[in-house]
N, C-alpha and C positions, 0 to 999 in steps of 0.2 A: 574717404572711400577706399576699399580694399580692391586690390586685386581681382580680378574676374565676378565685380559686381552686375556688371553689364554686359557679362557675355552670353547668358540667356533673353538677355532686352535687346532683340534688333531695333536702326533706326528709321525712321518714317522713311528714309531714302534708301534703305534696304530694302523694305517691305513692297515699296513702289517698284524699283530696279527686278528684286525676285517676282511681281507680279505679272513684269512686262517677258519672261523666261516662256520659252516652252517647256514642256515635259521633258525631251530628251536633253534639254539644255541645264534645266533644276537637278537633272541625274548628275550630270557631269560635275555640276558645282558639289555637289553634297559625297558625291563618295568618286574614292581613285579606285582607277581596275588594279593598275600597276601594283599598287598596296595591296591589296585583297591578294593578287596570287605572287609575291614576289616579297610581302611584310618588310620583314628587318632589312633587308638587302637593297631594295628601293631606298626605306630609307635613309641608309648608311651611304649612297648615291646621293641625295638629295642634302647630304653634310647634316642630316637630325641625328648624330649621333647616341645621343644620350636616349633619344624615343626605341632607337633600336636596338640597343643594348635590354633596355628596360621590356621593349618587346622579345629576345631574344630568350632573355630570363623568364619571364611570365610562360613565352611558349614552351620551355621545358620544363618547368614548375607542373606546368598544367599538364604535359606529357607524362613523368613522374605520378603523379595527383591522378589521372586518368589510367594510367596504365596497371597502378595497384589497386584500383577498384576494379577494375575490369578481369583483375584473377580472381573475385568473387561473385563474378554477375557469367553467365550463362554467354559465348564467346560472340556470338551474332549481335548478342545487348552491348558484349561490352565495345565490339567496334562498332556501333551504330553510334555510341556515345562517344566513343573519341572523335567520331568524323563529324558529330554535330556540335562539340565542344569548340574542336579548332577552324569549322567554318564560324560559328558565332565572333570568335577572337577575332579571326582575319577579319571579318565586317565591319568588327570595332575597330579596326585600327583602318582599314578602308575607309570608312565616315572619318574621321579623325586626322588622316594623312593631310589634306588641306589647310586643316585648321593649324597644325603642327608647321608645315612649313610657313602660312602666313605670318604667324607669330615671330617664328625664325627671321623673314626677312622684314617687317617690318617695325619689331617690339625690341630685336637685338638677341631675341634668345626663345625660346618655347620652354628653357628649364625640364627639370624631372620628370613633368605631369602627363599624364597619358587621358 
């Protein structure tokens, strides 16, 4: 078995544990705030260094990437698109922040992977 064969298969004691969750309790597990408005810097905090480096790079890639289209789109488009680009990113890595540190403390390492 590879690597992250099972990491879309929750187990039956997942599925029971998440069942017994309320709403605002399922939020909490599935996405960080801290992450969402704070990304790389949380979690350069949290010792995932390599997650934020990689996040740090992706988010000026994409600022670069966003910002040269945006000197050809109409300037209301083009910032409605940068601020919907880097909300989308922060949410990815918001969802993701948890998973990233669990890995960390219990696999030994989370690696490159975002």
């Amino acid at each position: 078995m590879r690597y992250g064969d099972n990491l879309l298969k929750p187990s039956e004691e997942l599925k029971a544990a998440h069942k017994n969750l309320t709403g605002a309790e399922r939020l909490k597990v599935a996405i960080n705030l801290w992450a969402f408005f704070f990304s790389f810097i949380y979690l350069f905090i949290l010792g995932l260094w390599r997650q934020a480096v990689l996040v740090l790079l992706i988010a000026i890639g994409l600022g670069v990437t966003v910002g040269l289209v945006g000197l050809f789109l109409p300037e209301k488009i083009g910032d409605a698109l940068g601020q919907g680009v880097f909300i989308a990113f922060n949410i990815l890595v918001a969802f993701r922040a948890n998973t990233w540190y669990y890995r960390e403390k219990t696999k030994g390492g989370a690696g490159w992977t975002l």
